[in-house]
Structure formats: C-alpha cells, structure tokens
Steps between C-alpha positions, in 0.01 A plus 500: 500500500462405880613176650290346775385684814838641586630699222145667453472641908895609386385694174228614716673661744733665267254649249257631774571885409647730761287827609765697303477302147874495317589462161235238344745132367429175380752259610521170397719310797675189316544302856526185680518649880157708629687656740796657239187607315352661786825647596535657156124625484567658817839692377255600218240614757756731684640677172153589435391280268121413477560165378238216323701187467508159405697186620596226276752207599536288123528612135133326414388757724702833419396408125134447599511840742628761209190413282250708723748662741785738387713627778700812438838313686582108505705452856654097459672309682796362343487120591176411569567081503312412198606786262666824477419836535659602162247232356224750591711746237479273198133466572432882532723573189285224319191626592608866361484677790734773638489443875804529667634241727691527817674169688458554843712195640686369842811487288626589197808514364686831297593267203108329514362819539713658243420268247134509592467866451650438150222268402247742622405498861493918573668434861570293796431518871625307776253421780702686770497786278089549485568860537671525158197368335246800485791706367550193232160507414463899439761457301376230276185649454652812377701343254205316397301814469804666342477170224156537419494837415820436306303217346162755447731786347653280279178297377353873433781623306454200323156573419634845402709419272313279312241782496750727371604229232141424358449912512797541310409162237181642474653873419724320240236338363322877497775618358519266228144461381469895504805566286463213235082602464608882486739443202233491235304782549797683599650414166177635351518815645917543356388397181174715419686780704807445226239505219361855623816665563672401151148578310443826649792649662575861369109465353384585812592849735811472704252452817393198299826318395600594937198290566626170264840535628334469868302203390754328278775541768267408813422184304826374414629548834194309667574195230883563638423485879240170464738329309730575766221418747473170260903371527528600870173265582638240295843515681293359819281249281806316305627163639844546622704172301798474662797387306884565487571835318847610394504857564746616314276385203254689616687819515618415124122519394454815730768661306360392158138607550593837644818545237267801307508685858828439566645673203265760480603630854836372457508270781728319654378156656787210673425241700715266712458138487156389625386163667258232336248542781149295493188731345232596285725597248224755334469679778827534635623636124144741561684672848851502346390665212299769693761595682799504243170672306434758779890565560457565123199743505601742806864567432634881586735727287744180430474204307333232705767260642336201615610159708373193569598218762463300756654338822384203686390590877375197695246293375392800272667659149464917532524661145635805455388787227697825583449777245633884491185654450290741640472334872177426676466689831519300841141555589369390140685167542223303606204729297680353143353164553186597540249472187451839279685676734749735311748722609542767149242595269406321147689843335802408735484128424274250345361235677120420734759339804401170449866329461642487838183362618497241273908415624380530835225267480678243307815501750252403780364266337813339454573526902740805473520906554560769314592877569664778401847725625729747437729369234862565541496659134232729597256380390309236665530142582222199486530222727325183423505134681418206383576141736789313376455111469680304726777265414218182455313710253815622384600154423165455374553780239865418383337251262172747404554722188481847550217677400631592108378894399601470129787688572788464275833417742744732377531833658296818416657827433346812288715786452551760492163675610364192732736254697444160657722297679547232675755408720 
C-alpha cells in the first residue's frame, strides 16, 4: 500500500526491472522513512534481486496489505513511533502465514535482538550493515523453503499412513468376513469327506482309499489354517481394555492350561517374580502362553528347560522367555513373525505358523516390540516390551485390583515327569 506521491515515485524507481532481471521477491518494507526504504530497495537491486514491493507505515495498513499482497520477506523497522515492528509478527502469525520477518533498524540492541529472535523474527539488520541483508534474506528463504517441504513431506506421509491404516482395516475386515463365511462349507466338506472315508475305506481299491485320505486331510487342514486365519483377524478387531494384571497370575494359569504338555515332554517351566503391569489381560496370557507353548513344542534331544522374567528398562517392562531348544537361525529371526510362515514341516512339527503372529500383533498393539535371540541355554530367547506406567498411574493402580485368572495362590509343582516352579 503506497502513501501519497512520494513513496509511490520511491517504489517506482526501485521495482523498474534492470536489463539483466535477478531473482524475482516480494518485499513488504514495514517503514516510516522513504529514503531507508529506498536505500534498502536499492541494496536489494544490487544483490540481484528483481524486486515488487510494497510500503506500509501503520498496523491498519500492514493488516489491510497481506489480504491481496503476499511478499515472500517482511523487512521492519523496529520503532516505527506508533507501533512496533514485532507487532507486524503477531499479525502475520494470526493471519497463518509463514513469511519470515527481518528488523532492519538504526539500532538495536544484542539483548533486544536476542529476545526478538526468540519470539520469532528470523534475523536482524542494522542500517549501516545493508550489505548483510541479501545474504539474510537468501538465507531465510531457504529455511523457509527447507520448512515447507518439511511441512509437504510430513502432511504426505500423513496421508500415507492413513492410507496404509484403512488398507490394512479394510484387509482385517477381509480377513475376517472370509474366514468366519468359509467355516460352514468348509465344515461340510470335513464332515461328508469323514462320512466317505469311514463308509468305504478298504471297500474301495487302494488308489481309492489314497484319494479320501487326500481329500479328508486337505480338508481338515484348510478348516485348521481359516480358523487360524479366523483368531489372527480377530487379534486386530478386539478392543484392547486396559486394566492392571498381576503377572505372576497369569503365568499360574499358563502353567495350568498347558500342565498335559508339560508332563508329557517332561518339562521344566520357572519363572522369577513378575510385575503387575497395565493390559488386556486375555491377550497378554494368549503371547505368554505361545511362547512357554512354542519353547514347549520345539525342544531338542533334552528335556525342555524353560524361564520366564522380566526387568524394568525405562519407561518400558521387556519380558524374557529363554528356552533350550532347537534355536532359530539369525536370518529367520524376523521371518517367525510373519503369518503362515514356518520354518519345519507338519511331519517335523505341527502347527499352520499362525502363533507368533498373533504375539506379534498383540504386543504392538499394546505399544511394545517383540523379537527373537540366541538364548544363553541354546536355545533361543523372546524379547517382548510392553510401556511401564508411570508413578501417577502407578499410584493410580495401587488401589485397582489386579486382573484375578482363577488361579489358586499356592504354588504349582507336578513331579516327577512335568515341573513348574515359581520362584
């Protein structure tokens, strides 16, 4: 916005574009002296700047001036007599707009312009420093280039990752529908398949009673591996309830549902004392068990010798479930997590590898990690995390009752062809 006859021949003058034209930018001078503003144009001029200005003396006007032009670089005065310069911030900051602003004063303090900078202004200039100022401005525009790519990247991995999380809901949701709707006619199948082997196996030629095997076993395992498909979808579609849950109650239960495996491999399963941490108590029980479950399953020539614990890192808990099994090679660590993937054959071991998928899925939802190392037995050790309250929840939780398993209190111990202790 021009004022009077003065100020316009000044802009004039300034803006009139050289025969070699520099770098095109909008300046919006925030002055109450033409000649400083010419002065400055000029400086502009000489560092090759094409410039297309605009002079405004009072805040009415720099307020009315930003709603139909919008310079690339504010230049303002410090004390202009009426207001401020840092005024002019407060209005650009209200207005939404990332334009940065330079004070370009007679005299200016370190601890004013210190504390200016640290409400916003990008940088200062002192009028017998005009030379300074193109390098000031190249600077600010770069960083203002260099925050609204920032800005774009991160508003487009935004975008992504919603993408990614309505792909994946809508997967889940895939998942789920497919699964539950395949059950029946995949129950069908088992059954009538049943029927035909136990009516007319050895009725038949050997190359018949081959074929029924085929069919009866194909159809088990595909009502196996969509039930599977069925508990893993459902592990993402469950409401997490979060609640204080006494862990060493839930190893108790652990202990009691898998007590049949545990004698029949003569296992031996101990765990130290573990924390009352805040969970779905359901599913946390669900990744315990698969592991102790798995430790279990792939043990080698010896007895399986399992341990559970856990040690408080941080604002995180990181469980511990070392085994001396049959080990899991380094460059399978990360594979085991991922859904059906399988390391041995069904002869070798039963199982679709469903179960550390499920653990996986459920520890992230709960905010943690889990993996999977060498285990100082041999064997191999699983990591999980889960975040550990903080002392307000804590206090919080000191007058919550633990989540109760039906778990009787006294210890567990089966001898002498399964053990379980705790310690």
């Amino acid at each position: 916005m021009t004022l009077g006859t003065t100020s316009r021949e000044i802009m004039s003058r300034a803006e009139r574009p050289s025969i070699d034209s520099g770098e095109p930018l909008r300046v919006l001078l925030v002055e109450d002296n033409a000649a400083d503003s010419e002065l400055v144009l000029r400086e502009l001029k000489r560092a090759g700047f094409d410039v297309t200005s605009e002079w405004v003396q009072a805040a009415e006007e720099f307020r009315l001036i930003l709603e139909k032009f919008v310079p690339d670089i504010v230049l303002a005065d410090y004390n202009l007599g009426q207001w401020r310069g840092m005024e002019a911030l407060e209005i650009i900051r209200n207005k939404a707009l990332d334009i940065p602003l330079i004070l370009v004063s007679g005299a200016l303090g370190e601890v004013t312009a210190v504390e200016c900078i640290k409400q916003g202004v990008t940088d200062y200039v002192l009028k017998d420093s005009l030379p300074r100022l193109p390098v000031s401005i190249r600077r600010a525009l770069r960083e203002q280039r260099l925050r609204a790519q920032r800005k774009q990247a991160e508003n487009e991995l935004a975008l992504k990752v919603e993408e990614l999380a309505r792909s994946n809901r809508d997967l889940e949701q895939f998942a789920y529908v497919a699964s539950h709707d395949l059950q029946e006619p995949l129950r069908m199948v088992a059954m009538y398949t049943q029927l035909l082997a136990e009516r007319y196996r050895g009725k038949l030629d050997e190359q018949a009673d081959k074929y029924i095997y085929y069919a009866v076993d194909g159809a088990l395992r595909m009502q196996t591996l969509v039930q599977d498909l069925l508990a893993f979808s459902r592990a993402g579609r469950e409401g997490t309830k979060m609640a204080p849950v006494d862990c060493n109650l839930v190893m108790r239960q652990i202990l009691k549902n898998l007590e049949a495996a545990i004698r029949e491999k003569n296992a031996v399963v101990k765990h130290d004392t573990l924390p009352t941490i805040v969970a779905n108590s359901s599913q946390l029980q669900q990744v315990l068990q698969n592991l102790v479950n798995n430790a279990i399953k792939f043990h080698g020539d010896k007895a399986p010798e399992i341990e559970v614990r856990a040690e408080r890192n941080g604002m995180e808990w990181e469980f511990f479930v070392s085994d001396n099994g049959i080990g899991i090679a380094p460059e399978h660590a990360d594979r085991i997590f991922v859904i059906f993937q399988r390391l041995h054959t069904r002869e070798e071991y039963p199982g679709n590898g469903i179960g550390l998928s499920i653990c996986k899925k459920i520890v992230e939802r709960h905010g943690g990690r889990i993996w999977a190392e060498a285990s100082v037995y041999g064997g191999t050790t699983f990591h999980f995390t889960l975040p550990a309250p903080d002392e307000k929840e804590n206090a919080a939780n000191r007058g919550a009752e633990p989540k109760n398993l039906d778990t009787k209190d006294e210890e567990q111990k089966y001898e002498p062809s399964g053990s379980l202790v705790s310690r």
